[in-house]
C-alpha positions in Angstrom: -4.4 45.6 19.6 -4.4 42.1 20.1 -0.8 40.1 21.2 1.0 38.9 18.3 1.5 35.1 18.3 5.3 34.1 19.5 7.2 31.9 17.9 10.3 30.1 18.8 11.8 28.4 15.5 15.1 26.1 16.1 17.2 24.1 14.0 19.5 21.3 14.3 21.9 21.9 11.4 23.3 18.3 11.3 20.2 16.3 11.7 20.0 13.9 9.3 23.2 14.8 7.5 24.3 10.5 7.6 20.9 9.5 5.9 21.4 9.8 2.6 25.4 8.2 3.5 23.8 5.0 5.3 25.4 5.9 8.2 22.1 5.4 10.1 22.0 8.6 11.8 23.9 11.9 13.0 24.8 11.8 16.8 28.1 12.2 17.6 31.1 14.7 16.3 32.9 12.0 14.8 29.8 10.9 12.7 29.1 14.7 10.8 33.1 15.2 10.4 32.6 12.0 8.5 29.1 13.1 6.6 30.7 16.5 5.8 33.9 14.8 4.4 31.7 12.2 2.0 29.8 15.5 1.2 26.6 15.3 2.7 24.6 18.6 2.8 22.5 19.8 5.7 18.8 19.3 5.1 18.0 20.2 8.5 17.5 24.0 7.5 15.6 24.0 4.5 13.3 21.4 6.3 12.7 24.5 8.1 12.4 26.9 5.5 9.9 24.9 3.5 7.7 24.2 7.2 8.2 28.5 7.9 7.0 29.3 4.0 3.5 28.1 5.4 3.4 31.1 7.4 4.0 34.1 4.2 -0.1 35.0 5.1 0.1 35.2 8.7 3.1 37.8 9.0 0.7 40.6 10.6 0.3 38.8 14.0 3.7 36.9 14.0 6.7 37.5 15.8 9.5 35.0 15.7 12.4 34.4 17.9 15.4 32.2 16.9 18.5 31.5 17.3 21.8 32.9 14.9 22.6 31.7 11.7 22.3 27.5 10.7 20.3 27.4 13.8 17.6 29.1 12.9 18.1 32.4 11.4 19.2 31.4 8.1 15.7 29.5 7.8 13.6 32.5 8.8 15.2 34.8 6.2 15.1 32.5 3.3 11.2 31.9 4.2 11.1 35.4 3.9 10.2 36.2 7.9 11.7 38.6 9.9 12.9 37.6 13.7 14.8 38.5 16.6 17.9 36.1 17.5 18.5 35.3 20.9 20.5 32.9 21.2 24.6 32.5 19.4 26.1 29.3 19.2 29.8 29.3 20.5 31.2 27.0 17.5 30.4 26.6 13.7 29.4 22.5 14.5 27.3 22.4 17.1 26.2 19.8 19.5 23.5 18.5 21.7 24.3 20.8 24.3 23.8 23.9 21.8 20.5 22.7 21.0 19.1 23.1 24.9 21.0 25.9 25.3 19.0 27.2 22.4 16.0 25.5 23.5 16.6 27.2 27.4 16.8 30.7 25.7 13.5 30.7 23.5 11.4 29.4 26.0 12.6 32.9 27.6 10.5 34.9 25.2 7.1 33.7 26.6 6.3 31.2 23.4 3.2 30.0 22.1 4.9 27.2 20.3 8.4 26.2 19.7 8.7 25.0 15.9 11.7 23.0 16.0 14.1 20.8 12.7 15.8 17.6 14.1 15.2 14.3 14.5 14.9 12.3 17.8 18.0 13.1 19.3 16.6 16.6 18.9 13.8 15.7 20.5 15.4 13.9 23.6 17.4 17.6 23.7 14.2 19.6 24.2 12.8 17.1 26.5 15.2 16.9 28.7 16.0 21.3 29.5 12.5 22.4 28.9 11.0 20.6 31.4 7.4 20.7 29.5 7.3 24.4 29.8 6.0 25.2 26.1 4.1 23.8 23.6 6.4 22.0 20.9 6.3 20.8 17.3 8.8 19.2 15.5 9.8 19.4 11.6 11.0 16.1 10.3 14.6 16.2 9.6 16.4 13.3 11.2 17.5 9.8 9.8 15.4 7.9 12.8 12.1 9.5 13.9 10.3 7.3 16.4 8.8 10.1 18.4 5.4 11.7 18.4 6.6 15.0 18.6 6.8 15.6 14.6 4.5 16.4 12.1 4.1 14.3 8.7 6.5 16.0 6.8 7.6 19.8 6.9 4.9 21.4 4.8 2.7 19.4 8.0 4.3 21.3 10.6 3.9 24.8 9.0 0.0 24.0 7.9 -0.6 23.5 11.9 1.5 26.4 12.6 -0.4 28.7 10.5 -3.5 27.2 11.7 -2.1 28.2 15.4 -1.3 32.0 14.1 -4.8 32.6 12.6 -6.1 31.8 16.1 -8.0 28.8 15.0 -8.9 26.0 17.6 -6.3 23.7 18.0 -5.8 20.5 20.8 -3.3 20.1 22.7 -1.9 16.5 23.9 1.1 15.1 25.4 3.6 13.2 22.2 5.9 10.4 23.8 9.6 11.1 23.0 11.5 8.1 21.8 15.0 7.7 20.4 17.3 4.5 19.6 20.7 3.4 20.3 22.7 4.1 16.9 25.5 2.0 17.5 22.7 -1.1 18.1 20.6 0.8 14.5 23.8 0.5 12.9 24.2 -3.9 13.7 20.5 -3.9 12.5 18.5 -3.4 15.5 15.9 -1.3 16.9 16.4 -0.4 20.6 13.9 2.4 20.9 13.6 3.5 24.4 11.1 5.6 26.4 12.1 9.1 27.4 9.1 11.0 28.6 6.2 13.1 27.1 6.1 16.6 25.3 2.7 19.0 24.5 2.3 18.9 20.7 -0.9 20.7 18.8 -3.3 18.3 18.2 -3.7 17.9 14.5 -3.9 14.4 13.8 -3.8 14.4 10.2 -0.7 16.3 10.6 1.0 14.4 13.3 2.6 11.1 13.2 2.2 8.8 15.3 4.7 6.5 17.4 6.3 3.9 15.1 4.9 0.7 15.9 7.7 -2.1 16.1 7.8 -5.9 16.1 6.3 -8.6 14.3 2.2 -10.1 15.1 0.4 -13.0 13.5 0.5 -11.2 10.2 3.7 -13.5 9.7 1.7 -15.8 7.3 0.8 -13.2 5.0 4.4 -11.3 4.6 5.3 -14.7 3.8 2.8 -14.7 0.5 4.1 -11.4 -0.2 7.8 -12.7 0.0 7.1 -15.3 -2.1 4.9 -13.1 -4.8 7.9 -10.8 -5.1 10.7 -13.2 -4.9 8.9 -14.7 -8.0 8.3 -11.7 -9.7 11.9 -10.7 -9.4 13.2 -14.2 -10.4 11.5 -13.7 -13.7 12.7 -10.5 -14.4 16.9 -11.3 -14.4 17.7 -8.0 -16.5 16.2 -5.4 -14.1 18.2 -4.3 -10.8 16.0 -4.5 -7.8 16.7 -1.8 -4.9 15.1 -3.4 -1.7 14.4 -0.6 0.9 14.5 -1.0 4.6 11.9 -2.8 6.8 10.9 -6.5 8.2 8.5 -7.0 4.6 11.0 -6.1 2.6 13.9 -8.2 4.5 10.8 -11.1 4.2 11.8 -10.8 0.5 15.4 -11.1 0.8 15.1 -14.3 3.4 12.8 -15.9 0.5 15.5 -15.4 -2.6 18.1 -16.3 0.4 19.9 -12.9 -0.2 22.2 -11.4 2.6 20.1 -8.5 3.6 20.8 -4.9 5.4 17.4 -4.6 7.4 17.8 -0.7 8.0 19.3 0.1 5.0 19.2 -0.4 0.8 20.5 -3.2 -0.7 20.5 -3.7 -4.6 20.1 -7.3 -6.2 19.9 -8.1 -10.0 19.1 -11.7 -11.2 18.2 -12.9 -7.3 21.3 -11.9 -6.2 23.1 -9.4 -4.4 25.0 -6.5 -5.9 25.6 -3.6 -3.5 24.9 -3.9 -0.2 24.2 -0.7 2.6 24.3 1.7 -0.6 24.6 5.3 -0.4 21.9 8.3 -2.5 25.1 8.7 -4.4 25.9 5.0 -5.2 22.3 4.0 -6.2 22.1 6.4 -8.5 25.4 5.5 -10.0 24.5 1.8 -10.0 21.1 1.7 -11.1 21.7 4.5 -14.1 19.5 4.1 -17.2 19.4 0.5 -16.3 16.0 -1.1 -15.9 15.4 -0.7 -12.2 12.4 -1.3 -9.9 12.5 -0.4 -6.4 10.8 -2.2 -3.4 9.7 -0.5 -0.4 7.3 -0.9 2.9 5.1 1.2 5.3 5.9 2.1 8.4 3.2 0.9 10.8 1.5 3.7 12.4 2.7 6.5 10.7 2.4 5.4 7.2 4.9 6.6 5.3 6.5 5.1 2.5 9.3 7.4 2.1 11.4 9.5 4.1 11.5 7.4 7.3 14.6 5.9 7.4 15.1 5.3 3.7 16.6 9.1 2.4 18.8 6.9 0.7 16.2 6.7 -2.0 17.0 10.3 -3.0 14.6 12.7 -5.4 17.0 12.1 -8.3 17.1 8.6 -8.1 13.2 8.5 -7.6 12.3 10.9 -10.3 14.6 8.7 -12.6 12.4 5.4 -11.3 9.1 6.6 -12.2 6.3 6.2 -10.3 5.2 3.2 -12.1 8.5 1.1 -11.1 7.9 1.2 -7.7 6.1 -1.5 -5.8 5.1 -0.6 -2.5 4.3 -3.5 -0.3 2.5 -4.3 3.0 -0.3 -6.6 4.7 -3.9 -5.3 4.8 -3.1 -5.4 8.6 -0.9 -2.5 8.5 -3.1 -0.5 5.9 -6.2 -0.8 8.5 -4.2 0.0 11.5 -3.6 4.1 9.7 -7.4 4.2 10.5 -7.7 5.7 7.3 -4.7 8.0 6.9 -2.9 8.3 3.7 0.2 7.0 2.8 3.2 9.9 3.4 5.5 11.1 0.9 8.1 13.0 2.3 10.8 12.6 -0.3 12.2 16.2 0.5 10.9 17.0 -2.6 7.2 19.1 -2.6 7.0 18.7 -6.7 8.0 14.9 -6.6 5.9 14.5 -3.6 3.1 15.9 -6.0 3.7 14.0 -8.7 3.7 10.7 -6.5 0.6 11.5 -4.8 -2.6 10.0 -5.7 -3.8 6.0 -5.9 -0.8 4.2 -5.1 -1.2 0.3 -5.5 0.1 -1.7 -2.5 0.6 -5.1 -2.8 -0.9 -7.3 -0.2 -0.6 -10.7 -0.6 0.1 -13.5 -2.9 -1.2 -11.9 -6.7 -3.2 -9.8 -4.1 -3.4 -5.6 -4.2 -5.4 -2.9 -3.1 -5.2 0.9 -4.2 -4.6 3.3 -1.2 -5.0 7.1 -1.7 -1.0 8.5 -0.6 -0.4 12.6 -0.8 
């Protein structure tokens, strides 16, 4: 009988949980206690779930190993997946140090892979107590994901997971870790730092690559763009505009002369500014049945137009939108550079994901679009 494939499946239960708040990320006690309090929920887990549901056909030669409750356990038994828990958290809130301790126990069980929810503070956990001693892949669950480590979106992660189980040939490579100083995210700026490497299946339609940062000699052209939509929303004084996160986007902004929140949502209406650093809750609220439109980038390298930094723009607010109101922008640069890749749609929603897949057009220029395939 041939060995069953081992599985160590961990969750951060608060990654994420100050996204949807715009408090631009999780670290810290002080910062859930807050996100908990405002009422945020924990997305972290049923990330997981929806990443372990992948796996319903390959039950026969899996064994999974996890840790108890939030942690892990909870996501294995609503996926429907037996496991054996081996590690107990001391405390109901857990902390970075409850996440290697976690970590430390599973790679006791002699893994083939360690499927794991967080974001890059997650990933900076594993790094630093596993001492690349297993095989990792991460299920995107954080507010800032700069590391290799993760797939494209959950669904991703279980699809090479399952492809791992069924004993199919997979690559292996070594995924930087990255992660950013949140107090600095929080001022508007990106201090991503270098932390080391991890061993991630190589899958490369599944896995994301490193955010690119900074700004080339495509300057000229996000300044056609800024201009292209700063007319565009001139001439249209009745709708709101939401302005998502991103150097195009604040391009925009510096061209109507609005005050702009580069890592988070602002909302403008007439060419000028009505809520600044909103909240899922306080969009929704705002916008209403009020004509709306909502303006939002690609991240460079990875390609994703939502769930990167944005899960402000919640699934209720974007299923009230419509996929036609959105306008998605970006220089031809930055298409070319995905090498191909679709645009990602990880809205935490698989049926709006669905329904927003397809030929997205992306506006490239001044009057100037092209129609990219997104899924």
């Amino acid at each position: 009988m041939s060995r069953a494939f081992r599985l160590g499946v961990l969750v951060n239960p608060f990654a994420g949980i100050g996204g949807a708040l715009a408090l631009k990320g999780s670290d810290g006690a002080e910062i859930r206690e807050k996100a908990l309090s405002m009422g945020a929920a924990q997305e972290a887990p049923r990330k997981m779930t929806k990443a372990l549901r992948q796996l319903e056909d390959q039950t026969a030669n899996l064994k999974l190993f996890t840790a108890a409750g939030a942690m892990g356990e909870d996501s294995c038994h609503a996926a429907g997946l037996s496991c054996e828990v081996v590690y107990h958290p001391d405390a109901e809130q857990t902390e970075a140090h409850h996440s290697e301790e976690a970590a430390t126990a599973l790679s006791q069980q002699d893994l083939d892979l360690l499927l794991f929810a967080g974001g890059d503070g997650t990933a900076r956990n594993l790094y630093r107590c596993l001492n690349n001693a297993v095989v990792v892949l991460g299920v995107p669950a954080g507010c800032k994901i700069h590391s290799g480590v993760y797939a494209v979106t959950p669904s991703a992660a279980g699809k090479v997971t399952a492809m791992m189980v069924a004993g199919e040939l997979v690559s292996e490579f070594d995924a930087e870790v990255r992660d950013i100083d949140e107090e600095a995210f929080r001022e508007g700026k990106v201090l991503a730092r270098h932390f080391g490497e991890m061993r991630v299946p190589r899958q490369l339609e599944y896995i994301q690559a490193v955010k690119m940062g900074g700004k080339e000699h495509e300057e000229l052209v996000e300044d056609d763009i800024a201009e292209y939509l700063a007319q565009m929303i001139t001439e249209d004084p009745d709708s709101y505009y939401v302005m998502g996160s991103g150097s195009t986007v604040a391009s925009i902004m510096a061209q109507l002369d609005v005050p702009n929140t580069l890592l988070g949502v602002d909302v403008i209406k007439n060419g000028e500014l009505v809520a600044s650093d909103v909240t899922a809750s306080t969009l929704v609220e705002l916008t209403g049945d009020s004509p709306t439109k909502l303006v939002v980038t690609v991240i460079g390298g990875q390609g994703h137009v939502f769930g990167r930094g944005n899960q402000q723009l919640s699934p209720s607010f974007l299923k009230t939108l419509g996929k036609h109101n959105i306008l998605i922008v970006a220089t031809k640069q930055k298409l070319q550079a995905l090498d191909g890749k679709p645009l990602r749609l990880d809205t935490g929603d698989e049926t709006l994901d669905a329904a927003l897949a397809g030929s997205l057009t992306v506006i490239t220029g001044y009057e100037d679009k092209v129609i990219y395939p997104a899924q």
